[in-house]
C-alpha positions as CSV (number, residue, x, y, z in Angstrom):
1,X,101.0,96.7,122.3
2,X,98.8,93.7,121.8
3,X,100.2,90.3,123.1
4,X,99.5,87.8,119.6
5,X,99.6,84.4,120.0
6,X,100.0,81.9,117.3
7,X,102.3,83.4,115.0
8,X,105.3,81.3,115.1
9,X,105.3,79.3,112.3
10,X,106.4,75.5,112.7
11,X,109.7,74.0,110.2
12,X,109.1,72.0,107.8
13,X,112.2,70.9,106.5
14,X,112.1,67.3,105.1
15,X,114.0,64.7,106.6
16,X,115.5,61.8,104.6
17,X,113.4,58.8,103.4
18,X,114.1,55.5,105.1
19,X,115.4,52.7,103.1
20,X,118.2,51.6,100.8
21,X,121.5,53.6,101.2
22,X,122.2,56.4,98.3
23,X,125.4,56.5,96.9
24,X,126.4,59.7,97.3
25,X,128.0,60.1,94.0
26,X,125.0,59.0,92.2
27,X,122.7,61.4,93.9
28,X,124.8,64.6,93.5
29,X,124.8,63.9,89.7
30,X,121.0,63.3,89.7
31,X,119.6,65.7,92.7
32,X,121.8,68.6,93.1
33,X,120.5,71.8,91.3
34,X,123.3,74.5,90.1
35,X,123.4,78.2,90.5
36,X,124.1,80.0,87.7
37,X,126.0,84.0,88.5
38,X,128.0,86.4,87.5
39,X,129.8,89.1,88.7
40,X,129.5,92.6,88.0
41,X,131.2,95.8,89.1
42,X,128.8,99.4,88.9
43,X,130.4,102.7,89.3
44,X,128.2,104.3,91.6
45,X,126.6,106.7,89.1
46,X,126.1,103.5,86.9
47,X,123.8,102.6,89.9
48,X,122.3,105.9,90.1
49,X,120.5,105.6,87.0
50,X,120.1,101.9,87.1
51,X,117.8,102.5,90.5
52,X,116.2,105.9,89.3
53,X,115.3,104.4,86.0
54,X,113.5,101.2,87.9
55,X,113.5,99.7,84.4
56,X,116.5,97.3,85.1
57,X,117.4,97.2,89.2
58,X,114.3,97.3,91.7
59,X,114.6,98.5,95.1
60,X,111.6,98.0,97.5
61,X,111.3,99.9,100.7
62,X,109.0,96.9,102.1
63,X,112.1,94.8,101.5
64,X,113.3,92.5,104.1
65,X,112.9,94.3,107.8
66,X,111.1,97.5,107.9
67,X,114.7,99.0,109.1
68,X,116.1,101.9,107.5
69,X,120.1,102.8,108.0
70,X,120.2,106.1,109.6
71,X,122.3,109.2,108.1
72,X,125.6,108.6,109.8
73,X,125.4,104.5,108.7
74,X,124.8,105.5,105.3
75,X,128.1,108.6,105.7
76,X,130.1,105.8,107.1
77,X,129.3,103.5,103.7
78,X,130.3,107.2,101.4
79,X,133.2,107.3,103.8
80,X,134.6,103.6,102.9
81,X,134.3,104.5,99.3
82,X,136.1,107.3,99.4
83,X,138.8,105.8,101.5
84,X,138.7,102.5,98.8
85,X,137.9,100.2,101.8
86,X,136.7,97.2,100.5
87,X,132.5,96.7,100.6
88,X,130.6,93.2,100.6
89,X,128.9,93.0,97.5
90,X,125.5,93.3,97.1
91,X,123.2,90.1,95.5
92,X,120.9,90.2,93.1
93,X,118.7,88.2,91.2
94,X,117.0,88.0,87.9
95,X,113.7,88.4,87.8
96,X,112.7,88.7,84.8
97,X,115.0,88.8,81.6
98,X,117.4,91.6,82.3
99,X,115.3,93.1,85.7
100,X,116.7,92.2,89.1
101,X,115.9,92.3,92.6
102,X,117.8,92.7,95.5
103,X,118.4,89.8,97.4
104,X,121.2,91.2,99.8
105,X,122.5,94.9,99.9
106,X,119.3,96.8,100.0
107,X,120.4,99.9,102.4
108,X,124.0,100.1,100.8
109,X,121.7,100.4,97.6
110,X,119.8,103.1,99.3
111,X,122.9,104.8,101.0
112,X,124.1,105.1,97.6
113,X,121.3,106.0,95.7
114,X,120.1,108.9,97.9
115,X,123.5,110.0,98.8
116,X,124.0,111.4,95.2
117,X,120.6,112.6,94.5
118,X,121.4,114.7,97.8
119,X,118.6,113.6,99.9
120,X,121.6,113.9,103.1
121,X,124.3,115.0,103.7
122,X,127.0,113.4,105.6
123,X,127.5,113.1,109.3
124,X,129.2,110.8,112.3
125,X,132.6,110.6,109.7
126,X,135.5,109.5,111.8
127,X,138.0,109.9,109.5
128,X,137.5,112.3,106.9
129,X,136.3,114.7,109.5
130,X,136.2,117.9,107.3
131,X,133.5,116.2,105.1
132,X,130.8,116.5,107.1
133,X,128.2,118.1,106.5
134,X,128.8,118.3,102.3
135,X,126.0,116.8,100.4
136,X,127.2,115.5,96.8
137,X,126.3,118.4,95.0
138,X,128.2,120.8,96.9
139,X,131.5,118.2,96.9
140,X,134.3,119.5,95.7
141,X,135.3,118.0,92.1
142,X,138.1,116.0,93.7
143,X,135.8,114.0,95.8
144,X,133.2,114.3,92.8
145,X,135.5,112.4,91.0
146,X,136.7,109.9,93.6
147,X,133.1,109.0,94.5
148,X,132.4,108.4,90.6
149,X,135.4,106.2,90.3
150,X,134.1,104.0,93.6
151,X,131.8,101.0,92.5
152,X,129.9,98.1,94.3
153,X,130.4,94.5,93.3
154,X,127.1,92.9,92.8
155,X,126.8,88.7,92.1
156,X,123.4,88.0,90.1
157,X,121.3,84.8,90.3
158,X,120.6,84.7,86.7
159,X,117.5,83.5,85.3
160,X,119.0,80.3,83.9
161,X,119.8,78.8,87.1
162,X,119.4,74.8,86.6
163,X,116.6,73.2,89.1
164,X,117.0,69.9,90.3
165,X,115.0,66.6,89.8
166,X,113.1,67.6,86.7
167,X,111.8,70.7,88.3
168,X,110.8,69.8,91.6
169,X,113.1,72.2,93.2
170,X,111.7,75.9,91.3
171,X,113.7,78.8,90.8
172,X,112.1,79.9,94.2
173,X,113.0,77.5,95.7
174,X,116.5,78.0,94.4
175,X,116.1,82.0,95.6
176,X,114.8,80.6,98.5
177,X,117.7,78.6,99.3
178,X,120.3,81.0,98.3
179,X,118.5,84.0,100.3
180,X,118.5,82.0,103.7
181,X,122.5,81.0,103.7
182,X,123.5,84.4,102.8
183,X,121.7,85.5,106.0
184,X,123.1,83.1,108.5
185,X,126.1,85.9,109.0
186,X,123.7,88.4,111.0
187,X,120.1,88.2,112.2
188,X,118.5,85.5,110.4
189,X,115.5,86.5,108.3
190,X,112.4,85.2,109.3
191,X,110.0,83.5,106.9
192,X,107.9,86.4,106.0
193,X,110.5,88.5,105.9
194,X,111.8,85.7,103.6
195,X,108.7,85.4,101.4
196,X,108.4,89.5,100.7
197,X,112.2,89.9,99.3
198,X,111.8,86.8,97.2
199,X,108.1,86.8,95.9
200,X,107.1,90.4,94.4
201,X,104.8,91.6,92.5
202,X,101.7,93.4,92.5
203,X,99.8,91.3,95.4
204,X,103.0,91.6,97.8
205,X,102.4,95.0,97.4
206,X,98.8,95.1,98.2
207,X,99.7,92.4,101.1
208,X,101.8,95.8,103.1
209,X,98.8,98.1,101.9
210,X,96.5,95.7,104.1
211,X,98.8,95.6,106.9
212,X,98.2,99.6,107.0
213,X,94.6,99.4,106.8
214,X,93.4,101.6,109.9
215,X,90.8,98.5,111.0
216,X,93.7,96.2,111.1
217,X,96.0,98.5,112.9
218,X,93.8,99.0,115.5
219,X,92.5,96.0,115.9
220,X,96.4,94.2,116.1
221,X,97.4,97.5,118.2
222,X,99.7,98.9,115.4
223,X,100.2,102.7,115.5
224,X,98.2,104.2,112.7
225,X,99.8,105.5,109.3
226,X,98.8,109.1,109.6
227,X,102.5,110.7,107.6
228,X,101.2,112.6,105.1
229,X,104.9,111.5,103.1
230,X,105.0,107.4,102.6
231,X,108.9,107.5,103.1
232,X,108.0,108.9,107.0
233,X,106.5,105.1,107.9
234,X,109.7,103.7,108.4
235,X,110.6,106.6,110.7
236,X,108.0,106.1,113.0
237,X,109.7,105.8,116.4
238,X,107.1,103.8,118.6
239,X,106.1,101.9,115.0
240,X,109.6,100.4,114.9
241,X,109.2,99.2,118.4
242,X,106.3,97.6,117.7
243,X,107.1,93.6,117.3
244,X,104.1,92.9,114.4
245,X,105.6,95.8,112.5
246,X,109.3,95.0,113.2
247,X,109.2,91.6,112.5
248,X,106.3,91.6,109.1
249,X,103.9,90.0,111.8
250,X,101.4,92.2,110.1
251,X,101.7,91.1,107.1
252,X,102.3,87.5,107.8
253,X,98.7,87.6,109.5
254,X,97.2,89.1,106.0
255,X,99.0,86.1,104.2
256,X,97.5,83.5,106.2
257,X,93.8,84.5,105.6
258,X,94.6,84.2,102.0
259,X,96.5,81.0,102.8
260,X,93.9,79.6,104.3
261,X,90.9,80.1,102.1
262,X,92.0,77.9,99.8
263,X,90.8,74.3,101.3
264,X,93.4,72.5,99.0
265,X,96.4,74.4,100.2
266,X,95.6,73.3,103.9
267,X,98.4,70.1,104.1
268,X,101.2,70.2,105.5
269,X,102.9,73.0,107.8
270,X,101.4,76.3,108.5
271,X,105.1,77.6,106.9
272,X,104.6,75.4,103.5
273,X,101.0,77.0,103.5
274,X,101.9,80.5,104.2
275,X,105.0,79.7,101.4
276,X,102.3,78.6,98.8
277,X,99.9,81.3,99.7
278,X,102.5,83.7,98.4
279,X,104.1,82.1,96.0
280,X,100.4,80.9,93.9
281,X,99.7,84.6,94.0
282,X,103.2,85.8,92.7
283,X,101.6,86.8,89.1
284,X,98.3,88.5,90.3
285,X,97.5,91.2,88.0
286,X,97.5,94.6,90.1
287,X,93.3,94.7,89.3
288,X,93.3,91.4,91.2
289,X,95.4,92.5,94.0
290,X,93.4,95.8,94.8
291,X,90.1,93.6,94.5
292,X,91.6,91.4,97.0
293,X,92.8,93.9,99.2
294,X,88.9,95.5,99.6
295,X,87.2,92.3,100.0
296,X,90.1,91.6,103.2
297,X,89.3,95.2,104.3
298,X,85.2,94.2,103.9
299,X,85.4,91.3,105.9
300,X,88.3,92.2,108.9
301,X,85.4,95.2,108.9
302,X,82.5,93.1,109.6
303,X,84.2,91.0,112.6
304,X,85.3,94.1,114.1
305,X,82.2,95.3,113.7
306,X,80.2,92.3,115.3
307,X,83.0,92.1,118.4
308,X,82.2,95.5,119.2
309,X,85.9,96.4,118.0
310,X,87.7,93.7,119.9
311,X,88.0,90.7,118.2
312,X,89.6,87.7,118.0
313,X,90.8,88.2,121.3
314,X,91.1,85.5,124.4
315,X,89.8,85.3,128.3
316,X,92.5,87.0,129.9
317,X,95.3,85.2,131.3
318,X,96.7,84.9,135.2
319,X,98.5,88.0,134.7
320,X,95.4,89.7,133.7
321,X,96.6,90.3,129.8
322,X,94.6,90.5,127.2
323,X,95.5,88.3,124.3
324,X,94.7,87.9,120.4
325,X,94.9,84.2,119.1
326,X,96.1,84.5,115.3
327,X,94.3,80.7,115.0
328,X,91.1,82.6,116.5
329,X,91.4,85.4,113.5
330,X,92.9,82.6,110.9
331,X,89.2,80.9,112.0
332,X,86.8,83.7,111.6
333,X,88.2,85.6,108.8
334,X,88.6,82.4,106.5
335,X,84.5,81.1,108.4
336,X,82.9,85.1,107.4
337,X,84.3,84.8,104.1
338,X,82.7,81.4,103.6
339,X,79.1,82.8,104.9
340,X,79.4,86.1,103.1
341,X,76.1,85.8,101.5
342,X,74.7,85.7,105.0
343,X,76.5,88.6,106.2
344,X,73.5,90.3,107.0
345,X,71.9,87.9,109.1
346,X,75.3,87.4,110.9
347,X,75.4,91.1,111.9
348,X,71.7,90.5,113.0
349,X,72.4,87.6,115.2
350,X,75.5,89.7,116.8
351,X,74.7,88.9,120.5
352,X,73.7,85.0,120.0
353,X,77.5,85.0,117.8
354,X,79.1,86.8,121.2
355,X,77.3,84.2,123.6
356,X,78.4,81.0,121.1
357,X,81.7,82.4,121.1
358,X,81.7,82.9,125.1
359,X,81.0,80.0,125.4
360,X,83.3,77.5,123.3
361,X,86.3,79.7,124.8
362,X,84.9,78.3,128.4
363,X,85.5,75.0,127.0
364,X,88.9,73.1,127.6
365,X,88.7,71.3,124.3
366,X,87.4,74.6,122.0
367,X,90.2,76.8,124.2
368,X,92.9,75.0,123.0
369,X,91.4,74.5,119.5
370,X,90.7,78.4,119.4
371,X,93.8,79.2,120.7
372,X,96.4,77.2,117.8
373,X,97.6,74.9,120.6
374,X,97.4,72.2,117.6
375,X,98.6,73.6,114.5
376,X,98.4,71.1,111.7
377,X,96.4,71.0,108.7
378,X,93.1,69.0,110.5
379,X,93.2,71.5,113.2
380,X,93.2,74.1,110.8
381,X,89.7,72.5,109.3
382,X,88.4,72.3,112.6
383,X,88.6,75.6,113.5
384,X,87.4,77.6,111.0
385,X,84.7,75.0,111.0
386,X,84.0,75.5,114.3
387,X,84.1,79.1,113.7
388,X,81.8,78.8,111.0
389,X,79.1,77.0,113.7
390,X,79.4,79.5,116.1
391,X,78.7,81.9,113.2
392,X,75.8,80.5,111.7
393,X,73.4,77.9,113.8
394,X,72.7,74.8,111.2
395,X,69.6,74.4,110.6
């Protein structure tokens, strides 16, 4: 597994202006945004069709950690239904007018979903022993009938929800918001994770289609998509143990080429650029998205191609590893893309590129520059503009 360094992504939560107290009264009527739900119950064959229809209720295996319940969770969740054991509800929120997303409840969805269209059938029950092994078409109509009397609660963010200060705060921001305190219960979300439940759309998609590319897998040591069946990638033992994959590392180190390629959106933290990266392409057309995805696969090509398969990768450490520097691949992808024209003469010049290269890691002040030690916005720029130096020689 390759050892990436520079991923973490700094906080950028505001702190409070200095000055003149605010009375606390008049700034809750003025700043404080309100969420708008409701509550709904579905019968679980209400569900059914609402997920196999996808015209109303979205479910998106990418969504939130690539984790998938295994066939006794999912028999445990059938098995508090039929014993009427109360279930957290699931959140959604509206997308568009009258089509919703899942913001919380995603494998209870699934357990659901995939229970009735008998893709298992139950195992691991504690309780109601005898049940195991029935799959929902072979239930007998008593059960039948008990399971299509069960529901799920679901709360939906509705459209409508009222943003603060004239708009400043969005409706993502709102989702945003929402998303990150109903995860404080269990393993917090991290921001990608974060970014891919609240922003999709046809370029999210095409962001997890890049992540699989077999250049980029190899290249960030990711074990290769060969299932022939999609729904097999999440069942891939030594994938799951692999921390880019487990964590959307992958996908975070797609975002931030596309992040930072756009010279405007470099202020601030590398969070609030990665957030606006995502959330500027939220609309994309899926024409734009698959051109984007071949012109990343084009150039991540290139620089594998001119670092004979190994790029972006440091001097090894004390302990002899081998490391990647996400700042190092931030810096060429973004610095390539800016010299594409030239791509041929790059390729020509491969060995004088290497040597350049060599040589600014062997430098104290290029090291730590190379490396993300400084991560803010003028570090950035230096970077890939040092990058771009060591890729073409001014003349």
């Amino acid at each position: 597994m390759a050892f990436i360094e520079g991923l973490d992504e700094d906080d950028d939560q505001l702190a409070p202006a200095a000055g003149a107290p605010i009375d606390p009264d008049e700034f809750f009527a003025s700043s404080a945004f309100r969420i708008i739900y409701q509550t709904n119950n579905f019968l679980l064959p209400q569900l059914r069709d609402l997920i196999d229809r996808g015209e109303v209720l979205n479910l998106r295996p990418e969504y939130q950690r690539r984790f998938r319940w295994s066939t006794a969770q999912k028999s445990r969740l059938i098995e508090s239904l039929l014993l009427n054991i109360p279930i957290p509800p699931v959140f959604l929120y509206e997308s568009d007018a009258a089509r919703y997303e899942v913001m919380d409840g995603q494998q209870r969805l699934n357990a659901v979903q995939e229970f009735i269209a008998g893709d298992y059938a139950l195992s691991g029950l504690q309780v109601l022993r005898p049940l195991n092994g029935l799959r929902y078409s072979r239930c007998p109509p008593r059960i039948k009938r008990a399971l299509d009397r069960s529901s799920l609660s679901a709360i939906v963010l509705l459209l409508e929800s009222d943003p603060a200060n004239g708009g400043a705060i969005s409706i993502a921001d709102i989702r945003r918001f929402v998303f990150d305190r109903l995860n404080t219960g269990g393993t917090r979300l991290n921001p990608q994770e974060i970014r891919n439940a609240i922003y999709p759309g046809a370029f999210n998609r095409e962001l997890v289609e890049m992540s699989r590319l077999p250049v980029f897998t190899e290249i960030f040591e990711i074990p290769p998509y060969v299932e022939a069946d999609p729904s097999e990638y999440y069942e891939n033992e030594q994938r799951q143990k692999n921390t880019l994959y487990a964590t959307m590392g992958d996908c975070q180190l797609v975002l931030r080429y596309f992040a930072l390629n756009d010279d405007e959106n470099i202020r601030g933290s590398m969070k609030s650029m990665l957030d606006r990266g995502m959330q500027s392409r939220t609309g994309m057309s899926v024409e734009d998205a698959a051109a984007e995805r071949i012109a990343f696969n084009d150039r991540l090509s290139l620089l594998y191609r001119l670092f004979d398969g190994r790029p972006f990768r440091l001097p090894r450490d004390e302990q002899g590893r081998s490391r990647i520097s996400a700042a190092l691949y931030d810096a060429s992808m973004v610095a390539i893309d800016r010299h594409w024209e030239s791509r041929a003469d790059i390729e020509a010049d491969k060995e004088n590129i290497m040597s350049r290269l060599a040589a600014a890691l062997a430098r104290d002040d290029q090291l730590a520059l190379l490396t993300g030690q400084a991560n803010t916005a003028q570090a950035v720029r230096d970077r890939i503009n040092l990058m771009s130096s060591i890729l073409i020689v001014a003349a």
